[in-house]
C-alpha positions as CSV (number, residue, x, y, z in Angstrom):
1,X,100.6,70.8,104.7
2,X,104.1,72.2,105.8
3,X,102.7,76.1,104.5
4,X,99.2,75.5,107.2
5,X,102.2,74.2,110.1
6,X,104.9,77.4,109.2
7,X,102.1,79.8,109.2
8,X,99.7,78.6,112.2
9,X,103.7,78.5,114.3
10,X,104.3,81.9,113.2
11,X,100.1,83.0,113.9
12,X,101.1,81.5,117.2
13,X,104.7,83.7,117.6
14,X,102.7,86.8,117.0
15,X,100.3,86.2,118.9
16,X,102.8,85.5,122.3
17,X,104.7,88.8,121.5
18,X,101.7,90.8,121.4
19,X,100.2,89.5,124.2
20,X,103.1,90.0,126.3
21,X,103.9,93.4,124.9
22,X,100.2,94.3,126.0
23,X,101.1,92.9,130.0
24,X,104.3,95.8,130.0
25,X,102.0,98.9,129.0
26,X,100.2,100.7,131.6
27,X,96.5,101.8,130.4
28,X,95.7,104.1,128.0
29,X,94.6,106.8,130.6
30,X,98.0,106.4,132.4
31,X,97.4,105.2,135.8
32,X,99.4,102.2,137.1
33,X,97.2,99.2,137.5
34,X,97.9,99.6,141.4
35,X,100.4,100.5,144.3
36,X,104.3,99.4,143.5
37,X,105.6,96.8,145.3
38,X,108.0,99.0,147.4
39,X,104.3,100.9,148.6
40,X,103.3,97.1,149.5
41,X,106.5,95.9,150.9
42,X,106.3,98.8,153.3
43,X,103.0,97.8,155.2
44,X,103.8,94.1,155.0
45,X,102.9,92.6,158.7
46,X,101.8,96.4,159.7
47,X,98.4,97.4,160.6
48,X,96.3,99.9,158.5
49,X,97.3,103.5,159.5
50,X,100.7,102.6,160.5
51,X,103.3,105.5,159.7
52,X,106.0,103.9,157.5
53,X,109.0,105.0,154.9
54,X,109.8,103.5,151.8
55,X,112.2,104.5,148.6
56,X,110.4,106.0,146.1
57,X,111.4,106.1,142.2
58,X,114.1,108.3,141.9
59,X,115.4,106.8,145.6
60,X,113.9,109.5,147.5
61,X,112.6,108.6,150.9
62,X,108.9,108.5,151.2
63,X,106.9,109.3,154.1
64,X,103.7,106.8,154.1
65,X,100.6,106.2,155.8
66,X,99.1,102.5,155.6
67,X,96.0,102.4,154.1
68,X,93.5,99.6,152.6
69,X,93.5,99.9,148.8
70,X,90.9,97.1,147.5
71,X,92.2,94.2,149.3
72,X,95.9,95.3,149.2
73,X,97.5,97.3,152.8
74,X,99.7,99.3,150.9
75,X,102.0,102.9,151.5
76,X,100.3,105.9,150.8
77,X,102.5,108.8,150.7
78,X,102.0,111.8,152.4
79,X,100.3,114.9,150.6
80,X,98.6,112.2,148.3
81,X,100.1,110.1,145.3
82,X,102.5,112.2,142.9
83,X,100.7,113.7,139.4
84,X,100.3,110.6,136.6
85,X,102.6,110.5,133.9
86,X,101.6,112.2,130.8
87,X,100.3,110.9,128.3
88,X,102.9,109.3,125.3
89,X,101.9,110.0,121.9
């Protein structure tokens, strides 16, 4: 009885790391699962095609328009989104 409890507590263990370990990867063709927060925070309380700036990645100031993305008003950046990360190995 106390093998069936150690090894249904430790089924259970693996099972919570792997399923939170899934949640921090992006998908396997690289695109992020929508826009960052900063992109959201920009247009919160501003109308859609209202010019705003927010702080990109690497703390570079973006230039944004507001747009409708699904059912999200988030930052789009000028000149279009920056290329997606390449793909890891």
């Amino acid at each position: 009885m106390k093998v069936i409890k150690h090894w249904m507590v430790c089924a259970a263990l693996a099972g919570g790391m792997l399923s939170a370990s899934a949640q921090n990867n992006p998908p396997p063709d690289g695109r992020p699962p929508g826009p960052p927060p900063e992109a959201v925070a920009a247009c919160k309380g501003k109308a859609e095609g209202a010019k705003v700036e927010f702080k990109g990645r690497n703390n570079e100031t973006v230039k944004a328009t507001c747009k409708k993305m699904g059912d999200v008003l988030a930052a789009w950046p000028e000149g279009g989104l920056p290329p997606p990360p390449p793909p890891r190995n």
